[in-house]
C-alpha positions in Angstrom: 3.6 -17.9 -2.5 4.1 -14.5 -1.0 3.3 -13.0 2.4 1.8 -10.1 1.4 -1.9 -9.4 0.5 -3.0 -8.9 -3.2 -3.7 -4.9 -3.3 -6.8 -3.6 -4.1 -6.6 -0.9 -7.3 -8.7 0.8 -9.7 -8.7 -0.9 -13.0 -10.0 1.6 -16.0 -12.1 -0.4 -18.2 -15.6 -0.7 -20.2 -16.7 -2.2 -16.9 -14.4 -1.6 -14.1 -13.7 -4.9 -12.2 -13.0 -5.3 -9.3 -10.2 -7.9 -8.6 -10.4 -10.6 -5.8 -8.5 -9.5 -2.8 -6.7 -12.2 -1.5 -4.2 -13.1 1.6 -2.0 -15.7 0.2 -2.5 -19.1 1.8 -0.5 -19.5 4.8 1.2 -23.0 5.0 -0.2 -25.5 7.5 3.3 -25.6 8.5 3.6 -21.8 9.6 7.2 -21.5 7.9 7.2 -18.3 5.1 8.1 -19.1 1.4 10.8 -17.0 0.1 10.2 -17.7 -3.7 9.5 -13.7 -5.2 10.7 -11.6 -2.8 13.4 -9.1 -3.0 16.9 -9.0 -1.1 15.1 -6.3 1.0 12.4 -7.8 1.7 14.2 -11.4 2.9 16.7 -9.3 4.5 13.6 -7.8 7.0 12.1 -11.0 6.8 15.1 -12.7 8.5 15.4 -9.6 11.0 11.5 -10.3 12.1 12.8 -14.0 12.4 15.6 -12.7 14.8 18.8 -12.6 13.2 20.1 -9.0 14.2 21.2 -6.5 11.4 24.3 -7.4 10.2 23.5 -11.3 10.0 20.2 -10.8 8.0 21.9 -8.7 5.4 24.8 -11.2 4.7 22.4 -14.0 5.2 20.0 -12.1 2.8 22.7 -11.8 0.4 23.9 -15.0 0.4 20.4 -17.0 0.1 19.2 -14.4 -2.8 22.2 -15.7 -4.6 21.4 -19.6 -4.3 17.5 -18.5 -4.8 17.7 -17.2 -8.3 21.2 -17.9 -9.0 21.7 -21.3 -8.2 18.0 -22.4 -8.7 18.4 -24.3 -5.5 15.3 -25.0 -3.2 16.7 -26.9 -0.3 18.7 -25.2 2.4 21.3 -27.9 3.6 22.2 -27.5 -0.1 23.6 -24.0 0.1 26.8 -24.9 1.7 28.2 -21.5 2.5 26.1 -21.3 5.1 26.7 -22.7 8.6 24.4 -26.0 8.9 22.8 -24.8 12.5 22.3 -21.8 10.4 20.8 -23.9 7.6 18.5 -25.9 10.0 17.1 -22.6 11.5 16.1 -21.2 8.3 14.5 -24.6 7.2 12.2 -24.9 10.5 11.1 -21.3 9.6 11.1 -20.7 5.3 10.7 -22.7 2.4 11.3 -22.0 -1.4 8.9 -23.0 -3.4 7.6 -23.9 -7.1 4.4 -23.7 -8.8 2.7 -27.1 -8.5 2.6 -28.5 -12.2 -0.4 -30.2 -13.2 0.5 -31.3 -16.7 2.8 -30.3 -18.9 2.5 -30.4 -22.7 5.1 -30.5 -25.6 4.1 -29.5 -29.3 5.1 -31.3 -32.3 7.0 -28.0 -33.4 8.9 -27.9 -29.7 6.5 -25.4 -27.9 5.9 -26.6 -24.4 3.0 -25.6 -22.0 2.5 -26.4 -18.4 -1.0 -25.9 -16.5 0.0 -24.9 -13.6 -1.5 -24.6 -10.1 -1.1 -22.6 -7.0 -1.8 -23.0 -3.2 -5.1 -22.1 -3.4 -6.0 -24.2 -6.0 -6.4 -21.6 -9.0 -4.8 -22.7 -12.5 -3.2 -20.8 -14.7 -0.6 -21.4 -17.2 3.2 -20.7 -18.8 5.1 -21.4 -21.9 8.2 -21.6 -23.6 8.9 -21.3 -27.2 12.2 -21.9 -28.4 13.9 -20.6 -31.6 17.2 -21.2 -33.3 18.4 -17.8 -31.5 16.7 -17.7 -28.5 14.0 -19.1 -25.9 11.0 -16.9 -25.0 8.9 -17.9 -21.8 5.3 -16.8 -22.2 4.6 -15.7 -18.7 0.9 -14.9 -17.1 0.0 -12.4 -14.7 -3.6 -13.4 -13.6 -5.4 -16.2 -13.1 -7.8 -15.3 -16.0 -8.8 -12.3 -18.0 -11.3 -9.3 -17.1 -10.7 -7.8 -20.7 -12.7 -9.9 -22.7 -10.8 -9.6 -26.4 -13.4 -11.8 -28.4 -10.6 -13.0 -30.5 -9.0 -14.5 -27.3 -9.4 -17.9 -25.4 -8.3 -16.2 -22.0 -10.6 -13.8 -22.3 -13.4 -16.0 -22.0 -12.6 -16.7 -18.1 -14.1 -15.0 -15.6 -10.9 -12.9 -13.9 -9.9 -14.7 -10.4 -7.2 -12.7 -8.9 -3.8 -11.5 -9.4 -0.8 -13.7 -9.3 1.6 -12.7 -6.8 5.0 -11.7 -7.5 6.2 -15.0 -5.9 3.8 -16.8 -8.5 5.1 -14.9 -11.5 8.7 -15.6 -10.4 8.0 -18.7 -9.7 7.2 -19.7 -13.0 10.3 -17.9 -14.7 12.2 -20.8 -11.9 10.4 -23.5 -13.0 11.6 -23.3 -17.0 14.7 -23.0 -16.1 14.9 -26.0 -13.5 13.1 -28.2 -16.5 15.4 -26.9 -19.3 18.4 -27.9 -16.5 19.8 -24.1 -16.8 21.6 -23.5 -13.3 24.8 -23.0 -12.7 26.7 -26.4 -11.0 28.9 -26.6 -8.2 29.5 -24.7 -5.0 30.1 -21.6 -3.0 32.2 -22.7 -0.7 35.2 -21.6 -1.9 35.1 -17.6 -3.1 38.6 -18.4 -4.9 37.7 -21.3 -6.9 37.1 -21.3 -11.1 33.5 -22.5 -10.7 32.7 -19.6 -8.2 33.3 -16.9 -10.4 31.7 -18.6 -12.9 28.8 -18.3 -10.9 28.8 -15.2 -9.4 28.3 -13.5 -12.7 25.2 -14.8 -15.2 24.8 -13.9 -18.4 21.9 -15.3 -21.2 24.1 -15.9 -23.1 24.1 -20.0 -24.1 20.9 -20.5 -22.3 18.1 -22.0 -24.1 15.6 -19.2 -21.8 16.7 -15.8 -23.3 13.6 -13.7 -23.2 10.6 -12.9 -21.2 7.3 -11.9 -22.3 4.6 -10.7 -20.1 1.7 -11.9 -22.6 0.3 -15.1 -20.9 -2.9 -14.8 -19.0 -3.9 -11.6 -17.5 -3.3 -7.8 -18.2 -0.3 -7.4 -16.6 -1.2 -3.4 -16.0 -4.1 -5.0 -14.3 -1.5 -6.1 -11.5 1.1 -3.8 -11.9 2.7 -3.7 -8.7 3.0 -7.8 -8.6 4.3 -7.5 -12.2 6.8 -4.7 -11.2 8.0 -6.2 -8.1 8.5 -9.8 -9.9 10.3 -8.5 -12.6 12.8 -6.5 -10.2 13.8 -9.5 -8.8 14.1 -11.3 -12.3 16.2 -8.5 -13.4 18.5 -8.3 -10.5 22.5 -8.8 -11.5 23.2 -11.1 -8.2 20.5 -13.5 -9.5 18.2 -14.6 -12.6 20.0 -11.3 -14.6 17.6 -11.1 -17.4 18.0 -7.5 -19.1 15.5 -5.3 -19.4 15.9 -5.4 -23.1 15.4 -8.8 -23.3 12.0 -8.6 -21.5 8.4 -7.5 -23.2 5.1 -6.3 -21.6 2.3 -6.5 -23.2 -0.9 -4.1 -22.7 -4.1 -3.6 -24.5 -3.7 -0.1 -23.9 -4.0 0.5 -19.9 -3.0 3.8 -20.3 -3.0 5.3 -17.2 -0.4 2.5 -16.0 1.6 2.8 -19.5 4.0 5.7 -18.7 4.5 4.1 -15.1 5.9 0.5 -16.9 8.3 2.7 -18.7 9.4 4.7 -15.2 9.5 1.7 -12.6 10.2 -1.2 -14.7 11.9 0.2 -18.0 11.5 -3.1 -19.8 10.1 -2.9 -23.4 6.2 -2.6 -24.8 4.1 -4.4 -26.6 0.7 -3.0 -27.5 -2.3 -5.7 -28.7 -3.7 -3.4 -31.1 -5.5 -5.6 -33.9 -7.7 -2.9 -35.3 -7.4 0.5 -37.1 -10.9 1.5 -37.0 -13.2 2.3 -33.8 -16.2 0.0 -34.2 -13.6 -2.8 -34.8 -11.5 -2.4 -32.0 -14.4 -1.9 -29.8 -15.5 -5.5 -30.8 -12.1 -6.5 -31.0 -11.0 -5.2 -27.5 -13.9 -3.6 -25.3 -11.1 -1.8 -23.8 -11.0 0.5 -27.1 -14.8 1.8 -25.6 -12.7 3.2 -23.1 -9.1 4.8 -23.9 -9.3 4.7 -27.7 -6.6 4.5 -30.6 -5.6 7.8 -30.9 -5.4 8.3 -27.1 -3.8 4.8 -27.0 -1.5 6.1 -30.1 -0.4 9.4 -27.8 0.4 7.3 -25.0 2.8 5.0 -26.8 4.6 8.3 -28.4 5.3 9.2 -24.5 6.9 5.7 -23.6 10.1 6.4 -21.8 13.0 5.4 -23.5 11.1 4.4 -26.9 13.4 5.3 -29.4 14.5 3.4 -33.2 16.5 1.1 -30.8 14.0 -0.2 -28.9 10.8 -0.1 -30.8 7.5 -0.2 -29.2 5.7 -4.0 -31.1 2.0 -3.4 -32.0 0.5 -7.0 -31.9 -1.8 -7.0 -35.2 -3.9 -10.5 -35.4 -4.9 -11.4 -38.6 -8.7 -11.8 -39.1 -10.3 -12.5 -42.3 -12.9 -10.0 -43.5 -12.6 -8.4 -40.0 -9.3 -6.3 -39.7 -7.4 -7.5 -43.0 -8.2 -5.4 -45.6 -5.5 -3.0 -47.9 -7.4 0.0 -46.2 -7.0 -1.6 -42.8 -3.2 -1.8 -43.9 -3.0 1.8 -45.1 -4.5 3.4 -42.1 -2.3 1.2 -39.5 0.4 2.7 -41.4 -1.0 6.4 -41.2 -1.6 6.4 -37.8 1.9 5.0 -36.9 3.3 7.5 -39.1 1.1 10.5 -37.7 2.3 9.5 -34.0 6.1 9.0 -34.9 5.9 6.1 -33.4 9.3 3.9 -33.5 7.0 0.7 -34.4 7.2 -2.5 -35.2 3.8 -4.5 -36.2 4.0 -8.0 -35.4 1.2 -9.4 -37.8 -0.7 -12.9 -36.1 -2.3 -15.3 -38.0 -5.4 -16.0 -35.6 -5.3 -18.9 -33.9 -8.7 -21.2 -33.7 -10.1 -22.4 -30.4 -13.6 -24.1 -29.6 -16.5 -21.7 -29.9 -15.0 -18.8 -31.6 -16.9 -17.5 -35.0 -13.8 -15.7 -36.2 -11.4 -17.2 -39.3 -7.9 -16.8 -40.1 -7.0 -14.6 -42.5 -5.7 -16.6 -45.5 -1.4 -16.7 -46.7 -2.3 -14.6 -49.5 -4.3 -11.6 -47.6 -1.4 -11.6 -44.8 1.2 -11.3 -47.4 -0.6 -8.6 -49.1 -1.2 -6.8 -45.7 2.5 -7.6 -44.8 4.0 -6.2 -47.6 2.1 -2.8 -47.3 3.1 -1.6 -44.3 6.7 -2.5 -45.2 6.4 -0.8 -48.6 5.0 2.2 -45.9 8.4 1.8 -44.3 7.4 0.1 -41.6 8.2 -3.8 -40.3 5.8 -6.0 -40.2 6.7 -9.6 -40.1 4.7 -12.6 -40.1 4.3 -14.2 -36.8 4.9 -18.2 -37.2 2.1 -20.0 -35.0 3.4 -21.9 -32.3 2.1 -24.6 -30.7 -1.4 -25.1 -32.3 -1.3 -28.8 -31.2 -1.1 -28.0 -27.8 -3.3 -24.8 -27.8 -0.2 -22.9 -26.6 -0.2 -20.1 -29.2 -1.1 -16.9 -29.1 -4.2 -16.2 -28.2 -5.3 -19.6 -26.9 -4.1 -19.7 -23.7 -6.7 -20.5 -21.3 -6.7 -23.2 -18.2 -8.4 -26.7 -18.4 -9.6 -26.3 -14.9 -13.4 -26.4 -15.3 -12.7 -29.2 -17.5 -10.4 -31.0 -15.5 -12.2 -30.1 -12.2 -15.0 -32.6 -13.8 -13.0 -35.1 -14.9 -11.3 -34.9 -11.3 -15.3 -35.3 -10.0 -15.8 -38.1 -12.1 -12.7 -40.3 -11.8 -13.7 -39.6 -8.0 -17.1 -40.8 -8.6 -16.1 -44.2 -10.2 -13.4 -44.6 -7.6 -15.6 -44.3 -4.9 -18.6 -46.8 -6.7 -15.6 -49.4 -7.0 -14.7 -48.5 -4.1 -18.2 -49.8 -2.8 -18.6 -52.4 -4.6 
């Protein structure tokens, strides 16, 4: 989706991977998608197109706005704008959407959608919706290199980094199937449903809240990740607050205090483990940067404070991580660190081929009720979308399975085909 190339950087790890460098796929049509990029960057993208300096920053302006404003994808629809001028910037750009290839909706409302890009890479979204607000599960990579052995993703092989365009992108795509655009036109900068426009606000919407926790390590791709939520934070377009935004890490620390300087959005840690050999096992990343250094580097946080609390992700695995002393200790170590915390405690999620059991209610209560009692939260996560293997955890694309399905429903096309 983006005209940029996927930067190279060095990932701190176990095993340092090496991510796929990648030039996005130009279009067989030679015209530039505009889906991800910044009011800068369209602005220079229009000046390399031709338009001198002063018509490429109102134009830049104006087409941001019906972009991530308006949600609108087609040019002859954004009537402000001349229609020659509207035909030239439809032989040379396009705005673009993730292509769906299925989307899924749980018993309990959840919805998932595999989705696919240009190149042919899956990955997937989803959107959970609550009585008070809508969160959309957003991914970063097109699978994992952090192998968690608690977590579906984490059994793909890592393919690349999803460009900022693709991360946007899928941000635009929930709100065009939960019908949350604005309505009406721009023609007129006097009229009732233009200033309704011009100014967005959450508030009423069914998407509310972004969280950076769907396939990937988004410090893995921090630049992307950075760059896509600028533009999804911007007060001309999509308007999402900072504090109503969550990335989550399992403890990239060199990257950590950067998140908190460039993008300022809050942090959510995957901790799962109080003890060294467990996290190690848990998340190979421990091997690496461990708890107390991860601990340190969640106390430095910019702009933590008892407003916005940094989340530690806990999940809830029996005879692994669940014990009173595993409670005790998660509440020392918070404690020793001064950390404003809040431990979000996750009953683990089955998926095909894992040996690891959920904790049981009674454990989880038990566990629950001791860090509070150490004056800490620590709520009870409610599993979402189980039916649909769109809860936490389980997240991981059907494309190896599909991709033989797709071979065989070729094959038997092809011997009918013949005959």
């Amino acid at each position: 989706m983006q005209s940029a190339t996927s930067p190279l950087m060095p990932i701190p790890g176990a095993i340092d991977p090496v991510p796929v460098p990648r030039a996005v796929t130009p279009r067989e049509d030679g015209r530039i998608d505009l889906m991800g990029l910044s009011r800068p960057q369209i602005r220079d993208i229009f000046s390399d197109a031709g338009l001198d300096a002063k018509a490429s920053k109102l134009r830049s302006k104006q087409v941001f706005h019906w972009l991530y404003h308006r949600g609108v994808t087609d040019f002859d629809a954004m009537t402000d704008l001349a229609k020659p001028m509207r035909g030239w910037m439809a032989e040379r750009f396009v705005v673009g959407r993730p292509q769906v290839v299925e989307a899924q909706v749980s018993s309990d409302g959840t919805r998932k959608w595999l989705l696919r890009s240009d190149d042919g890479q899956d990955y997937e979204m989803v959107f959970i919706p609550d009585a008070d607000r809508g969160t959309l599960c957003v991914s970063s990579q097109v699978g994992c290199t952090l192998n968690c052995s608690f977590c579906h993703t984490g059994t793909m092989r890592l393919v690349r980094n999803l460009t900022p365009g693709e991360i946007v992108g899928q941000v635009m795509l929930a709100r065009d199937a939960l019908g949350e655009w604005p309505r009406g036109n721009m023609a007129s900068a006097n009229d009732d449903e233009s200033d309704e426009a011009s100014h967005y606000t959450p508030d009423g919407r069914m998407l509310t809240n972004i969280v950076m926790m769907g396939m990937g390590e988004p410090l893995y791709n921090f630049n992307h990740v950075r760059d896509a939520l600028k533009v999804v934070m911007d007060g001309d377009g999509l308007a999402l607050s900072k504090r109503r935004i969550t990335l989550s890490t399992s403890g990239v620390i060199p990257m950590m205090a950067r998140a908190g300087e460039e993008i300022g959005v809050n942090l959510a840690v995957s901790l799962h483990a109080v003890t060294k050999d467990v996290r190690d096992e848990l998340v190979p990343l421990n091997r690496k940067f461990g708890i107390d250094e991860l601990l340190a580097a969640c106390a430095a946080y910019p702009g933590a404070n008892n407003a916005r609390r940094i989340t530690f992700e806990y999940v809830m695995i029996r005879d692994k991580n669940d014990s009173d002393d595993d409670a005790r200790e998660l509440v020392r170590l918070l404690r020793h660190y001064k950390l404003p915390a809040k431990v979000n405690l996750i009953p683990f999620n089955p998926w095909p081929g894992t040996d690891y059991e959920c904790s049981t209610p009674e454990r989880i209560r038990r566990f629950s009720d001791i860090v509070f009692e150490g004056g800490i939260s620590a709520p009870v996560r409610t599993p979402r979308g189980r039916d649909i293997m769109a809860a936490c955890g389980q997240l991981k694309s059907a494309s190896e399975k599909k991709s033989k399905a797709e071979m065989k429903r070729l094959a038997e096309e092809k011997q009918a085909a013949l005959g």
